[in-house]
C-alpha positions as CSV (number, residue, x, y, z in Angstrom):
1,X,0.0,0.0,0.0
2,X,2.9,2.6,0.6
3,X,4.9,1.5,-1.9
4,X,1.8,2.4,-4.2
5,X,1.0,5.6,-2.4
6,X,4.9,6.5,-3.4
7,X,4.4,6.0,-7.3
8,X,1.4,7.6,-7.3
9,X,2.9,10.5,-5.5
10,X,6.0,10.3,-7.7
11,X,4.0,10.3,-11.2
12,X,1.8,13.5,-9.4
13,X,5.3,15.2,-8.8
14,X,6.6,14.1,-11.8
15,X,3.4,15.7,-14.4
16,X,3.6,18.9,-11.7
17,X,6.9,19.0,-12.9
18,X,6.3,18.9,-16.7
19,X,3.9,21.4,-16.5
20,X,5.8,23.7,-15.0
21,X,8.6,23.0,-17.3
22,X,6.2,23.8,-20.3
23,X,4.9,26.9,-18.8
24,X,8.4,28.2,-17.6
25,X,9.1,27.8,-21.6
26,X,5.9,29.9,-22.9
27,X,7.3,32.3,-19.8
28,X,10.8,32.4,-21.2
29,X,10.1,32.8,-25.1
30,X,8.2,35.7,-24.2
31,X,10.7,37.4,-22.2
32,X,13.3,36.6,-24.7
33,X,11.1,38.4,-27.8
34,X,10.4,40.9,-25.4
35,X,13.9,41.9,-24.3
36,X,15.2,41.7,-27.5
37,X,12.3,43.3,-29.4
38,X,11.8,46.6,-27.7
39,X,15.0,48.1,-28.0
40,X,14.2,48.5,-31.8
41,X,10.8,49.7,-30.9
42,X,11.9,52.4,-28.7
43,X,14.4,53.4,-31.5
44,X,12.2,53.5,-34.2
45,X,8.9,54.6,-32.5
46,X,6.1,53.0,-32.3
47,X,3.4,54.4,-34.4
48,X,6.4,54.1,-37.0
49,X,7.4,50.8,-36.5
50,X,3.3,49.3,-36.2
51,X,1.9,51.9,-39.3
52,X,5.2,53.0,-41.6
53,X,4.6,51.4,-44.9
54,X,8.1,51.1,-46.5
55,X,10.8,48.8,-44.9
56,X,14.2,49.7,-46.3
57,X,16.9,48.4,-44.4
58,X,19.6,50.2,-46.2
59,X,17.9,53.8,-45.6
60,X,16.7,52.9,-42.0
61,X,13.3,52.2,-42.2
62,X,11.4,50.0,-40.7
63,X,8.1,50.1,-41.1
64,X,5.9,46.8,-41.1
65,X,2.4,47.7,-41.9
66,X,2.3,45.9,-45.2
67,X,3.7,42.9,-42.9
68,X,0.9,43.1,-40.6
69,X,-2.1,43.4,-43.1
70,X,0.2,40.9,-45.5
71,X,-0.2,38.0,-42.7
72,X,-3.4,39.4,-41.5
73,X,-5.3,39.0,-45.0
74,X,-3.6,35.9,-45.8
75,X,-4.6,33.8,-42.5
76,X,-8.1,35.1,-43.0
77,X,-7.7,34.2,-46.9
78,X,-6.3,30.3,-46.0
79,X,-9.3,30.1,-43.2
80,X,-11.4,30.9,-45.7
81,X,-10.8,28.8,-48.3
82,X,-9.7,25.6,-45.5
83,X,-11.7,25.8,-42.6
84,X,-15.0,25.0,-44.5
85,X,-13.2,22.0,-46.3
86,X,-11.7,20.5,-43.4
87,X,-14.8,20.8,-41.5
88,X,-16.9,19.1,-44.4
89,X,-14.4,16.8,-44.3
90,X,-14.6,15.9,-40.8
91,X,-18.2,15.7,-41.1
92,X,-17.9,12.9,-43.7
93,X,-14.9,10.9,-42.0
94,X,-17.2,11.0,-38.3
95,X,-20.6,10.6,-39.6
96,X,-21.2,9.2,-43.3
97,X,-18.1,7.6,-44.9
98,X,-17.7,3.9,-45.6
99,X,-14.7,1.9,-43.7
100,X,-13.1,1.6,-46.9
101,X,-13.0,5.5,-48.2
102,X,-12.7,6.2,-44.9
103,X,-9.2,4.5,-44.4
104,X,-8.1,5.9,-47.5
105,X,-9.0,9.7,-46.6
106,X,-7.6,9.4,-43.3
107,X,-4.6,8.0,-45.4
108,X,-4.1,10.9,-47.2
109,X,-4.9,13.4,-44.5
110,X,-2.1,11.7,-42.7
111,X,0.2,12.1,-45.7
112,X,-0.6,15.8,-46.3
113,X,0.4,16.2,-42.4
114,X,3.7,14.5,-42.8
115,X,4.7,16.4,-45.9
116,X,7.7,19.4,-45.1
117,X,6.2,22.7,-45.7
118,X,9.2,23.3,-48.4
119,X,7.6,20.4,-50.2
120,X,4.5,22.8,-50.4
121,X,5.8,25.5,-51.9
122,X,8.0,23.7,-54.0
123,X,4.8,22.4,-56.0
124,X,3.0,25.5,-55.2
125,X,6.3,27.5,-57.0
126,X,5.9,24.6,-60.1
127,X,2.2,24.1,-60.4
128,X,0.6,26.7,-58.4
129,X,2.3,29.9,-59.2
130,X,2.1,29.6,-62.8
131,X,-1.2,28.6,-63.4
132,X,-2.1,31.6,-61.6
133,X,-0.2,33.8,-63.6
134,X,-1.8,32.2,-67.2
135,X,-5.5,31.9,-65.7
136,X,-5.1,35.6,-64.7
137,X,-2.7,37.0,-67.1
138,X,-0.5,38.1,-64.7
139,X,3.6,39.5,-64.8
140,X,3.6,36.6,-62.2
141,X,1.8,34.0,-60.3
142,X,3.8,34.7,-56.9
143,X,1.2,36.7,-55.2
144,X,-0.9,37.0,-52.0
145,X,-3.8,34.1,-53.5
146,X,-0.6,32.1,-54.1
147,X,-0.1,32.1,-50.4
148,X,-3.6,31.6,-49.2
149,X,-4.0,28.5,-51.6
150,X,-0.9,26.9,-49.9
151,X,-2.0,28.1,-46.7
152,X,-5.2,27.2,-46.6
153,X,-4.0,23.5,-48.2
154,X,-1.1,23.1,-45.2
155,X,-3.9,23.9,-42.6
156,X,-6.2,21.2,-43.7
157,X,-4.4,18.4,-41.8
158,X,-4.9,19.8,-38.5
159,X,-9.2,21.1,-38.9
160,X,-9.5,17.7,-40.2
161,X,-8.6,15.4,-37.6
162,X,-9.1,17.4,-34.6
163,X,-12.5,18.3,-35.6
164,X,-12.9,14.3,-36.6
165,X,-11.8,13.7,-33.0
166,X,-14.7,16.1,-31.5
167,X,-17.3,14.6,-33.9
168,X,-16.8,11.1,-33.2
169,X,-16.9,12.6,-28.8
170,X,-20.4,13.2,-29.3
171,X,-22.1,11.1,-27.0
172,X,-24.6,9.0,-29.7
173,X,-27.6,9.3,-27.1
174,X,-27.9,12.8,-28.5
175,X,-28.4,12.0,-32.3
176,X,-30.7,9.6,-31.6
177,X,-32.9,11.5,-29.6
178,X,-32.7,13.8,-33.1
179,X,-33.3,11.3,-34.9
180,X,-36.1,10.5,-33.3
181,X,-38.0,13.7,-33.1
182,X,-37.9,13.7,-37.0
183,X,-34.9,15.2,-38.1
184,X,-32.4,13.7,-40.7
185,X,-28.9,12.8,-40.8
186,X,-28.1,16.2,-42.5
187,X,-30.0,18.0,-39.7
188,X,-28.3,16.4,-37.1
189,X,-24.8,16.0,-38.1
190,X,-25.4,19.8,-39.2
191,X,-27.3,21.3,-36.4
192,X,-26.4,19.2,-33.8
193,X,-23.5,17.4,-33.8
194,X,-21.6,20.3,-35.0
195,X,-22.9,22.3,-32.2
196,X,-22.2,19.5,-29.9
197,X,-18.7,19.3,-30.7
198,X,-18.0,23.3,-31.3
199,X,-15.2,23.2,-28.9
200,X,-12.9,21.0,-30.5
201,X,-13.9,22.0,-33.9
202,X,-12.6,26.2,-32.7
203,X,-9.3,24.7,-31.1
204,X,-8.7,22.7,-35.1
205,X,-9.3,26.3,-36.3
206,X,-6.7,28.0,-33.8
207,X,-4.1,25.4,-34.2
208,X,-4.9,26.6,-38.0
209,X,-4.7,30.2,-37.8
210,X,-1.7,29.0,-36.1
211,X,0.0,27.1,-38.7
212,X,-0.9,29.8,-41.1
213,X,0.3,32.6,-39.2
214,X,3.5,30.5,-38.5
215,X,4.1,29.3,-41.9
216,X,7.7,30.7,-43.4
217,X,9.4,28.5,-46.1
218,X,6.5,27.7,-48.1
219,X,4.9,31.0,-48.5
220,X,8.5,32.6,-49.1
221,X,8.3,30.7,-52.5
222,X,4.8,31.4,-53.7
223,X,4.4,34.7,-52.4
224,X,7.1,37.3,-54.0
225,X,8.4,38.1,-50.8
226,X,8.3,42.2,-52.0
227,X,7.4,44.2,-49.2
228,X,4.1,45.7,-50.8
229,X,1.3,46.8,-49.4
230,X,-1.2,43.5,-49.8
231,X,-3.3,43.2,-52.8
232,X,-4.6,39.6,-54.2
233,X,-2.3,39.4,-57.4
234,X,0.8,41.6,-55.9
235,X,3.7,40.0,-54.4
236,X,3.6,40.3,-51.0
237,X,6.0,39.3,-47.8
238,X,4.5,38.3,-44.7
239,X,5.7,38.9,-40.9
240,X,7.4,35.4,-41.1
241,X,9.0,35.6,-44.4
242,X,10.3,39.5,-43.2
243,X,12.0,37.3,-40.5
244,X,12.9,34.1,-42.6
245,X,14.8,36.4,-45.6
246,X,17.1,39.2,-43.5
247,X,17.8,37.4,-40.6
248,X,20.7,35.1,-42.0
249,X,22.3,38.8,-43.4
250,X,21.3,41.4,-40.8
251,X,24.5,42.3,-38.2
252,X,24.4,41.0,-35.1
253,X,23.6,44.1,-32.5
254,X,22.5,46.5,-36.0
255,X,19.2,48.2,-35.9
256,X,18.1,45.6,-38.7
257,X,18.3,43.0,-36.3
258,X,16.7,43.9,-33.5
259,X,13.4,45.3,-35.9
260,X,13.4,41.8,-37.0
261,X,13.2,40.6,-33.4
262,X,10.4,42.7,-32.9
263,X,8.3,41.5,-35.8
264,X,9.2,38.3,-33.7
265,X,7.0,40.1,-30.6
266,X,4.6,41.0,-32.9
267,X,4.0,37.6,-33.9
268,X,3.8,36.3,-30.8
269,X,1.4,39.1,-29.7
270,X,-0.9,38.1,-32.6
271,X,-1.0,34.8,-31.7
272,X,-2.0,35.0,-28.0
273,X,-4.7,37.6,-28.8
274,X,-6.4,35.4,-31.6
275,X,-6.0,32.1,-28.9
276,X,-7.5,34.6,-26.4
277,X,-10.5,35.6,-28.0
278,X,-11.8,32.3,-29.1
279,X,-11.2,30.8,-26.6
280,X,-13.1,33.5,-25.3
281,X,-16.0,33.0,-27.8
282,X,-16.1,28.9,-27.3
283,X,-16.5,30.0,-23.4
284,X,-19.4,32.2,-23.8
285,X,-21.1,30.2,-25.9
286,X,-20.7,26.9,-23.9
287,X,-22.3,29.5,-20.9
């Protein structure tokens, strides 16, 4: 009895322990961007750095607004164009598909998680980029829809199974008490299950938007990486690529470098204010 007592209180020290190890890394990062991001800030000035549209690190200026509505329209571009796919997706997998086609979807979903993200824009760069240019009759095909096609490809993996995983959580009691009032499959895979299972289906979307936002190599090939302000068949840089394409070049302690740092903050900040307000949302609603 005490020698189980003492694993058991071993394996509760031990997951305290990983959890404080995970925590005291989200704590550190955040230091880190912010220590090494605000000196540029303070140099530069805020309302510069956040709203100047030209970046030119040879005259000194550092202005990341195209950046910021760059990443901005492009996440909301890729969730789009993915999140209702995966979704769909999911709904089929959980809820209607064969064993057979089922296997082989969940085959390929796998696949398209496993695949580098260079991979991506390598065939987005061969395929993508210039059937763009010839269905549009575009100078080029490396644009901002370039980058939200990719995107909104690369985030599929993730909607799909985690929302897969909610759907198939639904306790069945509750679709057959839907079926049994009257309503279809379609009604109540659509207007309850889905409903059911809203909270995993959000976190998919957020480890989505996360992917997308996150997403460096393969955009840097299909999107132009030119700092313009965004338009859908200009090339465009996003706040990862700004990062991805100087850092290797920019002097260590220069001005250049620490900017880059602090599109690194601004990243980061991004991130936990989109996590924040749906996780927000899911909250409310499940009140």
């Amino acid at each position: 009895m005490k020698n189980r007592k003492t694993l058991e209180r071993g394996i509760h020290i031990l997951f305290l322990l990983c959890g404080i190890v995970s925590v005291a890394f989200v704590l550190f990062i955040s230091l880190y961007l912010i220590v090494s991001g605000v000196p540029a800030i303070r140099t530069i000035g805020l309302k510069a750095f956040l709203l100047g549209e030209v970046w030119n690190a040879g005259n000194a200026q550092f202005g990341i607004l195209p950046f910021i509505l760059t990443s901005l329209y492009g996440t909301a571009g890729a969730v789009v164009l993915g999140v209702p796919v995966g979704i769909l997706t999911a709904v089929f997998l959980a809820k209607a598909a064969p064993a057979g086609i089922a296997r082989v979807i969940h085959t390929a979903v796998e696949l398209l998680a496993g695949i580098p993200s260079v991979v991506y824009g390598l065939v987005g760069m061969i395929v993508l980029v210039p059937g763009i240019q010839k269905l549009f009759g575009l100078s080029s095909g490396a644009c901002l829809l370039s980058a939200m096609v990719v995107l909104a490809i690369m985030i599929l993996p993730s909607i799909i199974s985690v929302s897969e995983t909610a759907l198939r959580a639904v306790p069945p009691e509750y679709e057959e008490g839907s079926l049994a009032l009257g309503a279809t499959k379609m009604e109540t895979w659509f207007r309850l299950s889905i409903r059911a299972a809203r909270s995993g289906i959000v976190t998919s979307v957020v480890l989505g938007i996360g992917r997308a936002i996150g997403e460096a190599m393969a955009i840097i090939m299909v999107s132009g990486n030119v700092a313009n302000m965004p338009s859908l068949f200009t090339s465009v840089r996003f706040l990862t690529t700004a990062i991805a394409s100087e850092m290797s070049y920019a002097a260590y302690g220069s001005l250049q470098r620490q900017a880059l740092y602090s599109i690194g903050l601004v990243l980061f900040l991004f991130i936990m204010l989109i996590n924040g307000f749906l996780n927000t949302v899911v909250k409310r609603k499940e009140i």
